[in-house]
C-alpha positions in Angstrom: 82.2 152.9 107.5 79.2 151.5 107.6 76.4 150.8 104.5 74.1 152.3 106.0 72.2 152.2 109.3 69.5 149.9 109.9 66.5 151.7 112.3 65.2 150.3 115.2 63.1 151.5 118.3 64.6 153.4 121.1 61.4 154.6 122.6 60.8 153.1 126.2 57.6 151.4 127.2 54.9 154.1 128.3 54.7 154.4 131.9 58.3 152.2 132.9 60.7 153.1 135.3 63.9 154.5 134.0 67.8 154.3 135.8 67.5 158.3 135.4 64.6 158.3 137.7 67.0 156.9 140.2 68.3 159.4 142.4 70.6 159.0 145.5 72.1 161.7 148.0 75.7 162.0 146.3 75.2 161.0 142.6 72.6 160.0 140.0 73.3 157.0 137.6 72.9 158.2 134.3 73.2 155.5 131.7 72.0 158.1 129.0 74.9 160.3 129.8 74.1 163.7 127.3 72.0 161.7 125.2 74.7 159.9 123.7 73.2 156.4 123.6 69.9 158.4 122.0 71.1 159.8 119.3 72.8 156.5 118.5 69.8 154.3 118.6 67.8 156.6 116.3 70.6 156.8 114.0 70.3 153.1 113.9 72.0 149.8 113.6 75.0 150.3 111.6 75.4 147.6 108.6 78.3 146.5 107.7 79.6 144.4 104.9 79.1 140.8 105.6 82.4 138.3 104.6 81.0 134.4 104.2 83.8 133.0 105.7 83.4 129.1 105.4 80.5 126.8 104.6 80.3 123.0 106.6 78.1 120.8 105.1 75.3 121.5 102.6 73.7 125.1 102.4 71.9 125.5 105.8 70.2 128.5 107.6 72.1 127.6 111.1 74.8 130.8 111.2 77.9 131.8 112.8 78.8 135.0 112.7 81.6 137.0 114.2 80.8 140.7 115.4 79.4 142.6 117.9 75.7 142.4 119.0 74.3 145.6 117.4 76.0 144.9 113.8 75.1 141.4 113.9 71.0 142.4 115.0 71.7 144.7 112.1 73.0 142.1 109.7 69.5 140.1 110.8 67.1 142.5 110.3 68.7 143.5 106.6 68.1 140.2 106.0 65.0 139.6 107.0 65.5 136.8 109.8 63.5 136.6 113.0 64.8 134.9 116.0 62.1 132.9 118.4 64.1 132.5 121.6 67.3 134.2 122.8 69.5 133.1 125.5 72.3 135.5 126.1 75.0 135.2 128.7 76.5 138.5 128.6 80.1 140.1 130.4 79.0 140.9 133.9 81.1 143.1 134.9 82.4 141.8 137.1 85.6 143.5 137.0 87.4 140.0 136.1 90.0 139.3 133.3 88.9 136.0 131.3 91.7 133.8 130.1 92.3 130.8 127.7 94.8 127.5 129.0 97.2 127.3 125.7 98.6 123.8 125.4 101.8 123.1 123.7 101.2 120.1 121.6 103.5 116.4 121.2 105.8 117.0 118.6 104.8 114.7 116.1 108.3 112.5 116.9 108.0 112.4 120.4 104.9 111.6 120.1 105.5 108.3 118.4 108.0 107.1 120.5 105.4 107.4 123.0 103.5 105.2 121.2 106.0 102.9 120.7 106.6 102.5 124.3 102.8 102.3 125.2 103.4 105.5 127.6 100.4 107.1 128.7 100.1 110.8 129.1 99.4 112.4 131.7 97.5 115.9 132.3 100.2 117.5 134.9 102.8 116.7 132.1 101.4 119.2 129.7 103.3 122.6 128.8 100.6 125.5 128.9 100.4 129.3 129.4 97.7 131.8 129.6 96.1 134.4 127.0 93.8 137.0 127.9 90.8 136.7 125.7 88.8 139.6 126.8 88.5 141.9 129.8 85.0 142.5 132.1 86.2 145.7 133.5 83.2 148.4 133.0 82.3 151.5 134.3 78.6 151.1 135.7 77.5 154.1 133.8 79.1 152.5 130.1 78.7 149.1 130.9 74.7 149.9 131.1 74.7 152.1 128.1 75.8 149.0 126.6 73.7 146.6 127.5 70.7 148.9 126.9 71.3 149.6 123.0 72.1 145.9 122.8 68.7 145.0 124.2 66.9 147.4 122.1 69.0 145.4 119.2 68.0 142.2 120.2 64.4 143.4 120.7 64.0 144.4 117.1 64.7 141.2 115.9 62.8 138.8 117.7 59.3 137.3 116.7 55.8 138.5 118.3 56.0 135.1 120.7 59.7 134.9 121.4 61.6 134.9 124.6 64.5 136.1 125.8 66.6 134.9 128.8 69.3 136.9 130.0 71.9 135.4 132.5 73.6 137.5 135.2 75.2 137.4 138.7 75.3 139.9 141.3 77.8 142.6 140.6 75.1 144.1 138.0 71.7 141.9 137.2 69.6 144.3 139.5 70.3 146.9 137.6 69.7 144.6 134.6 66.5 143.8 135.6 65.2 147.9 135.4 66.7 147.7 132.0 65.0 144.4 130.9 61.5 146.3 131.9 62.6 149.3 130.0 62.8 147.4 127.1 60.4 144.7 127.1 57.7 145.9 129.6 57.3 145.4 133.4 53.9 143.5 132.6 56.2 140.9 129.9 58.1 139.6 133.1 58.2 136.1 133.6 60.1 134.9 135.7 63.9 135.7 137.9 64.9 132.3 137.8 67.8 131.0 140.4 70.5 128.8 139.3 71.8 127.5 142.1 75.2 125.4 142.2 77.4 123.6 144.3 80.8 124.8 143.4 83.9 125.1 146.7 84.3 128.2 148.7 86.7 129.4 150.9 84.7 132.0 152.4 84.5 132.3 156.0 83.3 136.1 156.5 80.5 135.9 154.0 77.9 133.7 153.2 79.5 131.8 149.9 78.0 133.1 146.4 76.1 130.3 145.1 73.9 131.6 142.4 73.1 133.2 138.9 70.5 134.6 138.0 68.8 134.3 134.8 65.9 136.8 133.8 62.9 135.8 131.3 60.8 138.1 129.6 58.7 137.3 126.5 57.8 139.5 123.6 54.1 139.9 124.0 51.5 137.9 125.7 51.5 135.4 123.3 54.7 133.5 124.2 55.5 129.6 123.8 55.6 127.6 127.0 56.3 124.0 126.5 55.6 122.3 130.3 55.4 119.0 129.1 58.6 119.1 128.0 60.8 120.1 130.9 58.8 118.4 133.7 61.6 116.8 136.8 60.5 114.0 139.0 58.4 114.5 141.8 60.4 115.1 145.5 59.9 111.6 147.0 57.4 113.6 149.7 55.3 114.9 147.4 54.8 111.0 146.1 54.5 109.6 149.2 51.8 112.4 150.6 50.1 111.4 147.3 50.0 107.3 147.8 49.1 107.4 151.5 46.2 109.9 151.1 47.5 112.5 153.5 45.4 115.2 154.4 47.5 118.5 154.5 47.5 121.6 156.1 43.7 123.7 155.7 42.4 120.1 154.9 44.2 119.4 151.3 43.3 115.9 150.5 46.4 115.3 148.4 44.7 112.1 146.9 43.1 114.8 144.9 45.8 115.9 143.5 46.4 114.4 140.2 50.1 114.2 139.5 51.5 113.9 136.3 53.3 110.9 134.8 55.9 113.1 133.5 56.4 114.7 137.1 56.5 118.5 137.8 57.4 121.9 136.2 60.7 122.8 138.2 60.4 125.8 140.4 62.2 128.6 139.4 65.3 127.7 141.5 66.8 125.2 139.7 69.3 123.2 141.9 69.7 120.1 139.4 72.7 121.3 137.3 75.7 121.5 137.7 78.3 123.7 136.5 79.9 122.2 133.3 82.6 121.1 134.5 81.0 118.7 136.2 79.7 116.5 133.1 81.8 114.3 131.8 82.9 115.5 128.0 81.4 119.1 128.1 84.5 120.5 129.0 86.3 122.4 125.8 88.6 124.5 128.0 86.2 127.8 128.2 85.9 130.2 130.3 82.5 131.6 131.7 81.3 127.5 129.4 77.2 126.9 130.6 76.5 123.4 130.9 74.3 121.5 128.4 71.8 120.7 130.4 70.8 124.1 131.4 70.3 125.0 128.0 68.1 122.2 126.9 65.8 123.3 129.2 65.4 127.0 128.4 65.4 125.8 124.2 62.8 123.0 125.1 60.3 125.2 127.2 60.4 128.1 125.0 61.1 126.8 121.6 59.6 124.4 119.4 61.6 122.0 116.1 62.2 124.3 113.5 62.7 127.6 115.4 65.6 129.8 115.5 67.5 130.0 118.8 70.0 132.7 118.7 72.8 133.8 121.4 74.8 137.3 120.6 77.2 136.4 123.3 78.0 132.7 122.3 81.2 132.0 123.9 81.9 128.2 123.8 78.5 127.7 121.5 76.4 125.1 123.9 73.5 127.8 122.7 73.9 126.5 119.0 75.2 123.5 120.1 72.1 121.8 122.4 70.0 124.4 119.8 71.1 121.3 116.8 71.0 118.6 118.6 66.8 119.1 119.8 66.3 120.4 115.9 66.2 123.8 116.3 68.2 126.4 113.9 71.2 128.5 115.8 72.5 131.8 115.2 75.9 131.9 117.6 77.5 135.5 117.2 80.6 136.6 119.2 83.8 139.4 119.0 86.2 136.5 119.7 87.9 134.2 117.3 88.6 131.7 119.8 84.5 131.9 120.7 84.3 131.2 116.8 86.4 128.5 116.6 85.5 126.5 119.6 81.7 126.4 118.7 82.8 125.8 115.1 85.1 122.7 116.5 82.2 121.3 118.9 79.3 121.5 115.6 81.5 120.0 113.0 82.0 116.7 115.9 77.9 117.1 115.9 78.2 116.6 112.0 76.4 120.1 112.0 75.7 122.2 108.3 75.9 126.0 109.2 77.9 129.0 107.7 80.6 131.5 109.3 80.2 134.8 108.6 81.9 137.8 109.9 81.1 141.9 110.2 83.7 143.8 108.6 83.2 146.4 111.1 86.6 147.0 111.5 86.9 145.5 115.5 87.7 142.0 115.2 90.9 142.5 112.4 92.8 141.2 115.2 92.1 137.9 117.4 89.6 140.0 119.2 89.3 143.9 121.0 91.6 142.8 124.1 94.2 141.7 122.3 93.9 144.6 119.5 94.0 146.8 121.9 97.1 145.5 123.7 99.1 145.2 120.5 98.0 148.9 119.0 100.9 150.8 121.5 103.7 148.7 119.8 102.3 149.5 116.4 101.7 153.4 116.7 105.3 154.1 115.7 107.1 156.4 118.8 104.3 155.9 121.1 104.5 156.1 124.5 102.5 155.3 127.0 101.6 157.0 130.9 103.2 160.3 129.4 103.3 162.7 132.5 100.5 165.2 131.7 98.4 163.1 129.7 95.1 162.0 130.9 94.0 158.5 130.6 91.4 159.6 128.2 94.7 159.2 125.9 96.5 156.0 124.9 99.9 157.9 125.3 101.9 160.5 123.6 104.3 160.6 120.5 107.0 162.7 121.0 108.0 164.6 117.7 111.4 166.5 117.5 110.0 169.6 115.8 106.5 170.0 117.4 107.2 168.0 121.1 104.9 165.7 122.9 101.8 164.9 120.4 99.0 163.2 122.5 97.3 160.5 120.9 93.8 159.3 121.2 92.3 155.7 120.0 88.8 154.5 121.0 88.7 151.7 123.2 87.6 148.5 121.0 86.4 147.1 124.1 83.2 149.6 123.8 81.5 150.0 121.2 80.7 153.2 122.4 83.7 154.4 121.3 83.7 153.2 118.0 81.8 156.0 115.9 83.9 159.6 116.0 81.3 162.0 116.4 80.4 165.8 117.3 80.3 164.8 121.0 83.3 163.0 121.3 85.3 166.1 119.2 83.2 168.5 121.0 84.7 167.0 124.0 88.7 166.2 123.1 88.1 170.2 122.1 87.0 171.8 125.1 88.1 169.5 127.8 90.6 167.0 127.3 93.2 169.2 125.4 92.9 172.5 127.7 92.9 170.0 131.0 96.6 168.7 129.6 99.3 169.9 131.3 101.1 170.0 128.4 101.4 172.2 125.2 100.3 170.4 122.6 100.7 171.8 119.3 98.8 168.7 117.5 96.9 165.9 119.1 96.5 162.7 116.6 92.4 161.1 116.6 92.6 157.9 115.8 89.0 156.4 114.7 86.9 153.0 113.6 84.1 154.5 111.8 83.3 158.5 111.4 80.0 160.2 111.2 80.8 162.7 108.6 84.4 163.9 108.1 83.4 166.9 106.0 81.4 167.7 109.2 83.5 166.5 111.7 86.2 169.6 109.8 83.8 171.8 110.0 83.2 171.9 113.3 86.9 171.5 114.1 87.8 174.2 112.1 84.7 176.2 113.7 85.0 175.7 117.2 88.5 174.4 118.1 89.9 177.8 119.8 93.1 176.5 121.3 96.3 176.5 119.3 96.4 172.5 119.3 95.9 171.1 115.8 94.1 167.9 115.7 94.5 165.1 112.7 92.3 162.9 112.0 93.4 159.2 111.3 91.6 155.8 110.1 92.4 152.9 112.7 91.9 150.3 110.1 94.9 151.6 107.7 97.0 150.4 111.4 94.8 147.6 112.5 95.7 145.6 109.2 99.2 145.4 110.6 98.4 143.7 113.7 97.9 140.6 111.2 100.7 138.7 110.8 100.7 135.2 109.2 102.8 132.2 110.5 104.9 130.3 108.3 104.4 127.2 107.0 106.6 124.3 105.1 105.2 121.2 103.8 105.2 118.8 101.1 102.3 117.2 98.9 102.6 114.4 96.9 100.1 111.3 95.8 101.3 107.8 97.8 99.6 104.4 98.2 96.6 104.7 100.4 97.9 103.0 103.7 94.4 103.7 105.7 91.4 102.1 104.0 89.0 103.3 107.6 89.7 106.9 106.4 89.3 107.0 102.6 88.2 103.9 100.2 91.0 104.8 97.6 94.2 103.5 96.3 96.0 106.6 96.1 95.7 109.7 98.3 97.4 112.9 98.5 99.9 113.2 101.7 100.4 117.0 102.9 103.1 116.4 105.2 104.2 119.6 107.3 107.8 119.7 107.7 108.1 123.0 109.4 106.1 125.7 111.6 107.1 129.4 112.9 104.5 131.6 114.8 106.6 134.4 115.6 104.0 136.1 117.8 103.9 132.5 119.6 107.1 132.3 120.5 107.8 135.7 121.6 104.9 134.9 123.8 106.9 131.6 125.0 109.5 133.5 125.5 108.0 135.6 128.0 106.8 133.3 129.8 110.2 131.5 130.1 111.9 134.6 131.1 109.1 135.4 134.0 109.1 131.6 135.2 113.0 131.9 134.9 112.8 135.4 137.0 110.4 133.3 139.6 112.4 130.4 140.0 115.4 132.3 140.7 113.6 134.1 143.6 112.6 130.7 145.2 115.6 129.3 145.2 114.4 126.7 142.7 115.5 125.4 139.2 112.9 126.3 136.5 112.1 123.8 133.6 111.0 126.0 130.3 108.8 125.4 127.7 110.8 124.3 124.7 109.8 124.2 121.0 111.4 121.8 118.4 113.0 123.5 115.2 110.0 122.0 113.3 107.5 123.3 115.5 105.0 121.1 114.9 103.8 121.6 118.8 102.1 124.7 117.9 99.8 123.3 115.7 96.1 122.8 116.6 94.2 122.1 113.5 94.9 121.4 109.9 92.2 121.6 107.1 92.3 121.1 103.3 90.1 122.6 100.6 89.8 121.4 97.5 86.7 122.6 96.1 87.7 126.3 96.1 91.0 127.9 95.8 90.1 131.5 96.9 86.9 132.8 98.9 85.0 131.0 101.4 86.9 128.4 103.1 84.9 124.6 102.7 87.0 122.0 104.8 87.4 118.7 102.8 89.1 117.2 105.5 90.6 118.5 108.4 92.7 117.1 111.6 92.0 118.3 115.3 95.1 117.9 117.2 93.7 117.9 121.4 95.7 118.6 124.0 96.9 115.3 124.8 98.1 115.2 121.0 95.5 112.9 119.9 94.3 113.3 116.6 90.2 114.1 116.0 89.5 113.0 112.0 86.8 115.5 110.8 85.2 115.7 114.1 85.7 112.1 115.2 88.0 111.6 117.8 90.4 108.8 118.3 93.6 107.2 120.3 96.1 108.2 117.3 98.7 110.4 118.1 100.0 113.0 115.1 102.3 111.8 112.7 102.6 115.1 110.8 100.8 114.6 108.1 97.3 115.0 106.7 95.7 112.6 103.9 92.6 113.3 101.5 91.2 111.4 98.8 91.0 114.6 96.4 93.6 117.0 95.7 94.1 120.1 97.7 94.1 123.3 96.5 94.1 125.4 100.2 96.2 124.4 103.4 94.7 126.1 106.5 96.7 125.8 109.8 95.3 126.4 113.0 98.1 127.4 115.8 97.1 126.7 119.3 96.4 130.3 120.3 93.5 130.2 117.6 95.5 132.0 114.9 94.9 130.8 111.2 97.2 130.8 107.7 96.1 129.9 104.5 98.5 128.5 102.0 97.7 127.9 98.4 99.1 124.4 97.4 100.4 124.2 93.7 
């Protein structure tokens, strides 16, 4: 539940075009369906406890924070903070599923041989699957009810002269772009600006997709501009026209034209970067990852040193990232853990001080919503799912020996919509989706996140359900705290001679060696993918080579850290190993051409292990 809800504006800028204005022959988009998304905006933001998670570094104001945009706008207002410039670079539904490369690290042992042997590794001899880390799949109607209370969010906390840019592509940004007026006013339009790339296509009945878009709208005329400092060199035309004294078309002497040293303010088409991939380093394995570059322009023209730069969809953190390194402070908030992790990763290589924080708004108790949401079937005891006369509208159906078929609903974590149980949402399981079952259902089970008012909600229930069908409430987060399940972890500590003076000036440091590793939920996912490769091969013809983990382990481990300032609470890393991909080891954000010898070394004595598996999935182990 939340503490309390946080108010912010929902009324629209007098005299601005609305989506319900819009009306076609066969249907009207309504992205205020019932006045849903009103009465939740002027019930407000709701705030949620706030967990520190970890401190890097000294005490700093930069923040990471784990939740959804509304709670986290929420969080900010509570506390006061303003944000001068936001870049988001939200889902576009696009109706794509978004999925993270896991790599199967050396085993420590292998590994040295390796070494021994001066081998060199090579990327096509790398074990990897896929994970699904979220889902762009949106209904037009929801997927704009979305976007517009997390706008009207983002708006409340942002100074009198910030600016917001909002990247999009085509499946949706025109729509967007009613929306953006909506909220910040037609006349606070700036510019649509084009990104243009260069990636392959294959298309041959279409001409090839080759763009983004990104919108920019400030919050009242009095907005920061910075030309100066993202001016590109002239075209070699325009200098030449200016050295040779051309006279242009209508009689334009361009030898009047003063150009400036720094060259020119780029258009807004920007053909000059790249997708990310193509920069050497930037890479970090992400999907939907923005390139550096493309960022540093948008932080330097609308920000100044000292300002706070915030990004509500953060994904792999180049926001907070190029935010740091031009002397800004960052706010990076995403639902994912792996989003968390990988822009924690990239700022502690930066030798950045920020905080993680994270909403206990009972969404991300699980790696994040998709995967939640995949996992809550197996944990509803009995469930099934696609029950024949059950609607969608329900996850599935329990089938009970003394009452029958029980249908069962959960709200999608996916939307936030869904997350608050409310008179509509009862009103409607009441007088729609229980009399259209096909069924007779003498008790449908409500699953719920947060609830409005259960003495209410009972009420009404009581009041106004007139079918026979009983329904039971039920708290979601007394089953979501299942869906955690540590790995295990065996290791030794002792104190030995200090055999690397480049790491720590000491005599003696404390070894952690890890002698043993099980992630149950990784290897059932191995395991899967074994038996469908397996299933493959066989169909080809072919032989198929699995993916085979050592009785240590040790392969599933992505990152170790040590505490030993604090033995409960907020995590502070000491010192922590980075395993990459290639099964180099990265020392406190430095990388380097060792490969992992499974152990970890600090100068203090521990008091926390942390392990990192290669999925993102963390345990914490006291060390006595």
């Amino acid at each position: 539940m939340p503490i309390k809800y946080i108010p912010y504006t929902p009324n629209t800028i007098e005299g601005q075009a609305v989506l319900d204005n819009i009306t076609r022959t066969k249907r009207v988009l309504r992205y205020r369906e019932n006045n849903e998304v009103y009465n939740r905006l002027e019930r407000g933001m709701p705030y949620y406890e706030v967990e520190t998670v970890e401190q890097v570094g000294e005490a700093s104001e930069n923040l990471i924070i784990r939740g959804e945009c509304v709670s986290n706008c929420a969080y900010l207002k509570e506390q006061g903070i303003k944000v001068d410039l936001v870049y988001i670079d939200p889902p576009f539904a696009s109706g794509a599923d978004y999925a993270k490369s896991v790599y199967i690290r050396r085993n420590p042992k292998l590994a040295a041989k390796i070494k021994e042997a001066e081998q060199s590794i090579e990327m096509d001899e790398l074990r990897t699957f896929e994970e699904k880390m979220y889902g762009d799949i949106w209904q037009k109607e929801d997927y704009l009810n979305w976007m517009y209370e997390n706008l009207q969010a983002i708006k409340s906390i942002m100074s009198e002269t910030a600016t917001i840019y909002l990247h999009i592509d085509y499946h949706i940004g025109h729509y967007i772009k009613i929306l953006m007026d909506e909220v910040f006013g037609e006349a606070n339009f700036r510019n649509e600006i084009i990104w243009c790339t260069t990636s392959a296509s294959n298309v041959k009945t279409d001409f090839p997709k080759k763009h983004d878009t990104i919108f920019r709208y400030v919050n009242s005329p009095e907005f920061i501009f910075n030309a100066d400092d993202v001016r590109v060199p002239y075209a070699e035309g325009s200098l030449d026209r200016a050295n040779r004294n051309v006279i242009g078309k209508g009689g334009m002497n361009f030898d009047s034209i003063k150009l400036n040293e720094k060259g020119k303010i780029p258009e807004d088409w920007w053909t000059d970067i790249q997708r990310a991939a193509r920069y050497p380093g930037e890479n970090v394995d992400y999907a939907t990852q923005k390139p550096e570059k493309l960022l540093q322009r948008v932080i330097q023209a609308s920000s100044n040193e000292g300002m706070v730069v915030a990004d509500f969809f953060g994904g792999s953190g180049v926001t907070a990232k190029v935010a740091n390194e031009l002397g800004r402070k960052f706010i990076h908030c995403d639902v994912g853990i792996n989003s968390i992790q990988t822009v924690r990763d990239r700022l502690v290589a930066e030798k950045a001080n920020f905080i993680i924080k994270e909403v206990k708004d009972g969404v991300n108790l699980f790696r994040n919503p998709q995967q939640t949401m995949d996992k809550l079937a197996t944990l509803i005891t009995g469930l099934q799912t696609k029950v024949e006369g059950v609607s969608n509208f329900w996850l599935g159906a329990i089938n009970d020996s003394k009452i029958g078929t029980v249908p069962v609903y959960v709200p999608d974590l996916i939307d936030s919509q869904q997350k608050l149980l409310d008179i509509p949402i009862i009103n409607r399981i009441i007088n729609q989706e229980i009399q259209n079952l096909s069924i007779a259902a003498k008790k449908v089970i409500v699953y719920y996140i947060d609830i409005a008012d259960e003495k209410e909600l009972k009420k009404f229930i009581k009041e106004n359900n007139a079918t026979t069908t009983d329904i039971e409430l039920r708290d979601l987060k007394n089953l979501l705290h299942e869906t955690v399940v540590n790995d295990e972890l065996e290791f030794t500590c002792e104190k030995v001679e200090n055999k690397n003076k480049d790491l720590f000036d000491a005599k003696e440091v404390y070894e952690i060696e890890i002698t043993k590793f099980v992630s149950d939920r990784l290897q059932q996912k191995i395991n899967e993918f074994n038996e469908k490769g397996n299933l493959q091969a066989i169909n080809k013809g072919k032989e198929f080579d699995p993916i085979d983990i050592s009785e240590e382990g040790l392969e599933l481990i992505e990152l170790i850290s040590l505490d030993c300032k604090n033995s409960k609470g907020e995590w502070y890393s000491t010192t922590e190993i980075k395993i990459d991909k290639l099964g180099y080891v990265i020392y406190d954000g430095e990388k380097s051409k060792d490969f992992w010898n499974g152990k970890i070394t600090s100068k203090e004595k521990p008091l926390r292990i942390k392990v990192r598996n290669i999925s993102g999935d963390e345990s914490i182990v006291s060390v006595e």
